[in-house]
N, C-alpha and C positions, 0 to 999 in steps of 0.2 A: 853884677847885682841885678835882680831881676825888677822889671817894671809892673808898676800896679795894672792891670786892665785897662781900659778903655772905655768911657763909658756907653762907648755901644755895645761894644762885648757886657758890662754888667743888665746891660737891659733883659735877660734872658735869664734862666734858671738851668740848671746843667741837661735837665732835659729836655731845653729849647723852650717851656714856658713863659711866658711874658715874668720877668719878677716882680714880686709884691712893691709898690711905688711907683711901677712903668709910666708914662704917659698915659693916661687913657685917650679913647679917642673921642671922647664928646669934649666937646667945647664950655665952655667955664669957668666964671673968675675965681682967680688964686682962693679970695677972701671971704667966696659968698663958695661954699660947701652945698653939694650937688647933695639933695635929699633919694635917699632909698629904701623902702618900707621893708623893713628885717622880720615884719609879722610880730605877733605878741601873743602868741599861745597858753592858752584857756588856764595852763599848770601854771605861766607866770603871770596874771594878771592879778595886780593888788588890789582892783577899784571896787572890787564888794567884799563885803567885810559879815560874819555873825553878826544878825542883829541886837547886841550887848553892851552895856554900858563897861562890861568888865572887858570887853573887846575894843574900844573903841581905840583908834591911833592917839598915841600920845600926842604926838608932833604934824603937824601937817604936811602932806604931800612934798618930798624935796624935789623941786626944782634941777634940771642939770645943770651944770656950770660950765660959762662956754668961755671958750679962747677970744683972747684980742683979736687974732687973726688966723681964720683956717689956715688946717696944712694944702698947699698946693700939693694937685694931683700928682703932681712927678717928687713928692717928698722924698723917696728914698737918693733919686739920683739930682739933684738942687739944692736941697734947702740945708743952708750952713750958718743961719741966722742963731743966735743963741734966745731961748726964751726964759724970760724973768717974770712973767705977772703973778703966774703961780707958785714957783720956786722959792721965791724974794719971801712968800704968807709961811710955807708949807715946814713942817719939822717933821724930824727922822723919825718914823713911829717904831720899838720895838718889835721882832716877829713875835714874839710870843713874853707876855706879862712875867714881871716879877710873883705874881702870885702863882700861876702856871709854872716856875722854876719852884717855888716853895710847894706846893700839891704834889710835885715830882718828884721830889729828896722825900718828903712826907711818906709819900705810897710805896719809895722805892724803901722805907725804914721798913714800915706795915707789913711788904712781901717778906723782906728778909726775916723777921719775927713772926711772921705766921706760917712759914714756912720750918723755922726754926721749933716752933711747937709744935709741928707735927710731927717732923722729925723725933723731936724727943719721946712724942709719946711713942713712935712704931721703937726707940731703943725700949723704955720701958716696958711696952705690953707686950714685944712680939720677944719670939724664941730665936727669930731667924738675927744671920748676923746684918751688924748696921748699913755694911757694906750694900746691902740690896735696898737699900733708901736712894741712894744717888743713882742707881740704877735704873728704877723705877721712875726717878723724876729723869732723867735722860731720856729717856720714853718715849715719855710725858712732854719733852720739850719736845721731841722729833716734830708729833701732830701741831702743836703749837707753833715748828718754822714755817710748815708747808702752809698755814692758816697766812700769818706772818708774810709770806712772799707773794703770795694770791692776791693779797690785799694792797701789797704794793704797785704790784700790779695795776691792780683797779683803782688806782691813786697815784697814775703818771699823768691825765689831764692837768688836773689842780692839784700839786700836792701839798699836802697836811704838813705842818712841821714836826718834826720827829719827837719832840718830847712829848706832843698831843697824845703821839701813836704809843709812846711806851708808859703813859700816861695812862692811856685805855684797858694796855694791857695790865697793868700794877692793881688798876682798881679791879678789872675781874677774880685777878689772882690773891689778892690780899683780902680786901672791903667786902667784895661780894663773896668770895669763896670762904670767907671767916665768919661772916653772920650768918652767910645760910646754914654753914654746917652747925652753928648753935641753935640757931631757929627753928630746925629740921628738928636737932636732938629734942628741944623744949615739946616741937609738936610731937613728937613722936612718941613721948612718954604720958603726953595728954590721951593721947589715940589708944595706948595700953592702958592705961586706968580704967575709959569705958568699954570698951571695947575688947582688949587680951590684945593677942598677941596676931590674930586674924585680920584685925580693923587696922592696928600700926603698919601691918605688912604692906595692908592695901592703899590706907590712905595718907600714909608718910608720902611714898613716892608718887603719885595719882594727885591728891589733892595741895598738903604742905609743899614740895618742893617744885612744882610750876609757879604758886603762889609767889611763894618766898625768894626765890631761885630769881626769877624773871624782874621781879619789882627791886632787887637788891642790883642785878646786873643794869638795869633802867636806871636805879640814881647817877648811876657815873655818867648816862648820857646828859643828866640833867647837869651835873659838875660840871662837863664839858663846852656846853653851853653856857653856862655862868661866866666859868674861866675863858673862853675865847669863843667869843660867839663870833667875831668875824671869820672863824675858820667853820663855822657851820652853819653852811647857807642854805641845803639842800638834800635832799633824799640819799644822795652818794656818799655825802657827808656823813650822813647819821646812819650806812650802809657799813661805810669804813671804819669807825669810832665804836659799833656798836657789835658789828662782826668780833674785831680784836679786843674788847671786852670779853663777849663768849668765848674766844679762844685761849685769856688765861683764865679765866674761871673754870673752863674746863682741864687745862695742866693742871693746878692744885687738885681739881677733884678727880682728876687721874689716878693721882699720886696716890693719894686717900682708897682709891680701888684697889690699886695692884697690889699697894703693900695688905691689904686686907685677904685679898685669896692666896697671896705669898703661902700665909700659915698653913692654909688647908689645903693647895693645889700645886704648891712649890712654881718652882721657875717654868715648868711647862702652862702650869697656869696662867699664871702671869703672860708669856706671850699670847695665848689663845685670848687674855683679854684685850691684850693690846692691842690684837686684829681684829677683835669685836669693836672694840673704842675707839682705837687711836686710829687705825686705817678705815673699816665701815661707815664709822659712825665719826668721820672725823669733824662732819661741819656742823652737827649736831647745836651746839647752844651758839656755836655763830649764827648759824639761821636762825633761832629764835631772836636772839639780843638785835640783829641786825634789822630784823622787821617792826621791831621798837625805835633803831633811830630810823628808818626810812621813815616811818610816820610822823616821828617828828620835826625829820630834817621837808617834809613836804610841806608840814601845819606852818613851821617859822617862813619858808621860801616865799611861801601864800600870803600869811597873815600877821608875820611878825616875831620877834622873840616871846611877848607875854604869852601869845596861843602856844607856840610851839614849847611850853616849859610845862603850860596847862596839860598839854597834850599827852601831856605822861601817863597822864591818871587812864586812858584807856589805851596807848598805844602798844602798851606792854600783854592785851589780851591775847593777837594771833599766834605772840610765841610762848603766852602760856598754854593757849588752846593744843599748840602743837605738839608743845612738852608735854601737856598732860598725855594727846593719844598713843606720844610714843612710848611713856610709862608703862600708862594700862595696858597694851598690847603686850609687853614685855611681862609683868604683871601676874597677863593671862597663863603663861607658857603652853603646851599645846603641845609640844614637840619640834621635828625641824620642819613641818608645814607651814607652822606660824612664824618660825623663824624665818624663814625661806623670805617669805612675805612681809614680813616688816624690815629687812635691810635691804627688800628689791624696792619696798617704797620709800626706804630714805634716801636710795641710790636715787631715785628719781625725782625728789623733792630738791636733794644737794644737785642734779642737773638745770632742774627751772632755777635756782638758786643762781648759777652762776650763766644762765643765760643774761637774768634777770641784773646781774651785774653788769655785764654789756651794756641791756636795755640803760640802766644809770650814765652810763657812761657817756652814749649818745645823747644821752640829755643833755646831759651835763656841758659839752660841745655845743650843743643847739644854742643853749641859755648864754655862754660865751658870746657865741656869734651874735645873739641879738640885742645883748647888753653893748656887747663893742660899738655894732650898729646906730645905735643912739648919741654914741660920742661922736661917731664918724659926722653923724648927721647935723651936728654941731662945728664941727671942725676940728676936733682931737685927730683924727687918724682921716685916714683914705679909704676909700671904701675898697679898694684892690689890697690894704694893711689890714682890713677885717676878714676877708678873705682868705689871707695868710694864718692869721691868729683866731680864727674859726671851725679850722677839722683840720685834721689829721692831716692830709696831705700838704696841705699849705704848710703845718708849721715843718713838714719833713722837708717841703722843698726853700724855707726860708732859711733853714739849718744848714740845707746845703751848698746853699747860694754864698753864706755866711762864714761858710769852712773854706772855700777860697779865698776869700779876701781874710784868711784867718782871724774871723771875730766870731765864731762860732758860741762860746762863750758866753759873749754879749748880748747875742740871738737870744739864746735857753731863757738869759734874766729877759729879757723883753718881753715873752710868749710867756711867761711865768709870772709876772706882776700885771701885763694885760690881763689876762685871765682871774689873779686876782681882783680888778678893779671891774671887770665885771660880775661878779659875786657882791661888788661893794657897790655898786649899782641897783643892783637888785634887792641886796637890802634895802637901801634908803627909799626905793618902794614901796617895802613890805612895813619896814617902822618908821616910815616918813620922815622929816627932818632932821635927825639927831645932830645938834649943833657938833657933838665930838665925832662922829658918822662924817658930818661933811667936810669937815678938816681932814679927816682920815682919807675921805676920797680927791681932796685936793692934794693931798702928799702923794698920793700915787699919781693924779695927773704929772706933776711934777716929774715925776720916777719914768713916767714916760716919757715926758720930751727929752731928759737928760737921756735914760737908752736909747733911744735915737741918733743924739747929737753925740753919743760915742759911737754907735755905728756908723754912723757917718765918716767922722775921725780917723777909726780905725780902718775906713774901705778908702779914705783918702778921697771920697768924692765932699 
């Protein structure tokens, strides 16, 4: 049977790094937590606010909440005390609300009936057989995976719970994609009345559908916020939620395409648009919808939920602005000059796009590290534990420190609820005390020492 380590041998990470909890070398009592200034960068600073009465903080400034007694420096390879101050107050919070399971069966009814009506109408108006209905929407789903896994991607720092995500995508596909297409038709027979058949052509797509289009995909970030606002703290957030909106809003209105030139261009049509749409033009209303929750997920980070819900009302312009040019252009036709030229610039638009995802991303790590930082600076963690659960490389080599002593596992939930509780940090900055805000963040302290005290368990130190 083999023997655990040694705990000189655990001092070290497999690639001879000091590991997260090492001794440090400065000198220091257990109790009294060595201060380290983690900076507090200008994107999180809550202490100036609009000057507005309709702005103003509900609650006052929360306070940290500090431990009975700091972790000593050598926490990971020491300490087997069991702690109670917090644990004893703290109760199990759901990851995600009973109403957020009800909004989800909801939207998930909505897709399947709005989907189902459109279906029926392409059996009733169209000639072609029904069979190229599911065709069409397989497509249609193809651009909607690659959307889909991108996103997940850019949502391995902090991830989202999964029904936010399929949450996001229901209300683009159903909510949004079902009132625009009415709103669109309502305007569009306005735009023919005065105008003929010249002014509909032009300002259905140009004007009505940026409008309507962007402000419809925009309410679900607003639902998402309502329904779990502790899952959107930040620009990434409202990157992620607002991305995979656009991307099922755009399946449905795929859908709606292809079976529409079906009639007149048959199946070779059809693919020609599929590589227009679905491959070109794939990130298309992600990028608009997503530059609507980055502004909101920055207004809330900053200034709170009430701004960030306000902030609807003009966040949703750059991706009408965008929508609209890319209309018009389209609009114009010109030939394959113009063509050439508006999918070389959306190629380049979808590149900033996902650079600019990165960009989130390292944020988003930053805000981690310096939220952690404040607990440390209290006593919750070690500032060699912040370190760890602050960038990339730390949490790769705590993981791997962790799959030896086979508690890898334990690790993942550790790096995963730190990171949430620096998000929940952060807020109680942005909207100040919120008595249920600070019990919430006292359940996670809680969650923390107990991950701990099973890695511990589990490493047998």
């Amino acid at each position: 049977m083999s023997q655990p380590p040694s705990p000189s041998q655990g001092q070290f990470m497999p690639n001879g790094r000091p590991r997260p909890g090492a001794p440090s070398s400065a000198a220091g009592s257990p109790s009294q937590p060595q201060y380290r200034d983690y900076g507090n960068p200008k994107a999180y600073d809550t202490s100036v606010r609009p000057a507005s009465g309709l702005t103003a903080a509900r609650y006052a400034p929360a306070q940290i909440q500090r431990p009975d007694q700091a972790q000593p420096q050598s926490a990971w390879a020491t300490q087997t005390r069991r702690v109670q101050e917090v644990a004893q107050h703290a109760k199990e919070v759901p990851v995600v609300s009973i109403a957020s399971w009800l909004a989800l069966i909801t939207l998930g009814m909505a897709t399947i009936i709005v989907l189902g009506l459109f279906f029926l109408s392409f059996v009733m108006n169209s000639s072609s057989s029904p069979i190229w209905w599911p065709a069409t929407a397989f497509l249609a789903g193809v651009s909607l995976l690659v959307i889909f896994l991108i996103i997940l991607l850019a949502d391995r720092w902090d991830p989202q719970p999964i029904p936010l995500l399929i949450i996001a995508i229901f209300w683009g596909a159903a909510i949004a994609a079902g009132l625009s297409f009415i709103l669109n038709s309502i305007n569009g027979e306005i735009f023919y009345a005065f105008g003929g058949e010249a002014l509909d052509a032009w300002a259905t797509p140009v004007i009505s559908a940026p409008l309507v289009e962007e402000t419809t995909k925009g309410l679900g970030l607003v639902l998402l916020m309502l329904l779990a606002r502790r899952y959107f703290n930040g620009p990434l957030d409202g990157m992620i939620y607002g991305a995979l909106i656009g991307g099922g809003f755009a399946f449905t209105e795929n859908i709606i395409y292809y079976t529409r030139i079906l009639e007149g261009a048959g199946a070779f049509g059809v693919v020609i648009l599929f590589v227009m749409r679905g491959v070109l033009n794939i990130f298309g209303h992600a990028i608009y919808t997503s530059l609507t929750g980055v502004i909101m997920g920055y207004v809330v980070r900053k200034w709170g939920t009430t701004l960030g819900l306000l902030s609807f009302l003009v966040a949703t312009w750059p991706g009408m602005f965008l929508h609209a040019a890319w209309n018009l252009a389209a609009s114009m036709g010109g030939g394959w000059g113009i063509t050439i030229t508006m999918y070389a610039a959306k190629a380049f638009i979808s590149l900033l796009w996902l650079i600019f995802i990165v960009v989130l991303i390292w944020d988003e790590a930053r805000l981690t590290r310096v939220r952690l930082g404040d607990y440390a600076n209290q006593g919750w963690l070690t500032h060699e534990e912040v370190d760890m659960l602050g960038i990339w490389r730390g949490r790769r080599e705590g993981k791997n420190w962790a799959a030896q002593m086979g508690a890898k596992p334990l690790m993942k939930k550790f790096i995963r609820e730190s990171a949430d509780l620096a998000s929940m940090r952060q807020r109680l900055l942005a909207d100040g005390g919120n008595p249920k805000v600070v019990q919430l963040e006292a359940t996670l302290l809680a969650k923390l020492r107990s991950n701990r005290e099973s890695l511990l368990a589990a490493t047998n130190y």
